[in-house]
N, C-alpha and C positions, 0 to 999 in steps of 0.2 A: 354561542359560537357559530358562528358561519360559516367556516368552514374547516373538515377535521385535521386534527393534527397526529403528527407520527412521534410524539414526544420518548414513548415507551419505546418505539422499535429504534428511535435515532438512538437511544440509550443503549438500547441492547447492542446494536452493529460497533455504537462505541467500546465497550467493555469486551465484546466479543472480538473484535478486531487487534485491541490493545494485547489481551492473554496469550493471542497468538503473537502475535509480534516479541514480546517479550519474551515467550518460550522461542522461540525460532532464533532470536540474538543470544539467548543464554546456550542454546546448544551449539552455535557457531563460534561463541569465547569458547566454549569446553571443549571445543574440539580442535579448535587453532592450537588453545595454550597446553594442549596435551599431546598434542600431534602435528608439531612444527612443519610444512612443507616447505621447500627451499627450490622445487625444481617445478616449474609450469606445467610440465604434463604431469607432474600428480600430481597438482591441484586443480588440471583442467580434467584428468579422469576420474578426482572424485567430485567436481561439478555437474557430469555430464553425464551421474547417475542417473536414469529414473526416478527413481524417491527423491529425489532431494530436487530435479528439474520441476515437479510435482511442488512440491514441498517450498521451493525461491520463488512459482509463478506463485502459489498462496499467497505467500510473503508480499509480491508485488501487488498481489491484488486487496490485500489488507491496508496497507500503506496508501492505497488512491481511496478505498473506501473510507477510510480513521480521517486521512485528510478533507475529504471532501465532505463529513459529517462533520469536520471540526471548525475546517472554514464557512461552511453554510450556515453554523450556529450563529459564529461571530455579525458574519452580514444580514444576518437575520436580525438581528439584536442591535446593530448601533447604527446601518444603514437604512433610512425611513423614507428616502425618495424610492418610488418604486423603478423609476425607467434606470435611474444607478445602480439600484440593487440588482436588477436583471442581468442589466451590461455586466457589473465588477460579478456574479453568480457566471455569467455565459465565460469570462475568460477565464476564471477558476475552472470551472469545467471540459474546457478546452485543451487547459493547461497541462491536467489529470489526465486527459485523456492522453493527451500527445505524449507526457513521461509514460506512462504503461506501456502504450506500442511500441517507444523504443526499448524500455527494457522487457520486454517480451519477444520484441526484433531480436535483440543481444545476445537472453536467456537462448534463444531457436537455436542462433547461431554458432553460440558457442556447442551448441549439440548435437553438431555435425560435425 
């Protein structure tokens, strides 16, 4: 091998990013379908908690991670020109990049 690979850690961030994600939507069905809101300022007073502004950047930040471990897999694996793989890796990356800052813009803004 020439050079090392992250196979174990891409695995772990995979698995570790998915259990969150999965606990994080199961608490947000349990909590919609038990506790109906109907009126935007309480649903924006219970967004705009602490815990949970904590708790939805995680979530945002899970989602760019699972994503871009699972797209990188993919182009890693069936794209074998290197100058393509770079290019189609740089826009995935870009891409990631540019959805988090607005929904971390959003997440701010809604908490003010």
């Amino acid at each position: 091998m020439s050079r090392p690979t992250h196979g174990l850690r891409d695995w772990l961030l995979q698995r570790l990013t998915a259990v969150y994600l999965g606990c994080f939507l199961v608490y947000l069905l349990m909590y919609f379908m038990l506790q109906p809101q109907h009126v935007f300022q309480e649903w924006h007073d219970w967004i705009t908690h602490p815990a949970r502004i904590v708790a939805t950047a995680l979530f945002i930040m899970a989602v760019l991670i699972h994503g871009w471990v699972g797209m990188r897999d993919v182009v890693l694996d069936y794209v074998h020109a290197i100058s393509l793989r770079l290019t189609i890796l740089s826009l995935i990356g870009l891409a990631l990049i540019g959805c988090g800052l607005w929904a971390l813009r959003i997440l701010l803004q809604a908490s003010t």
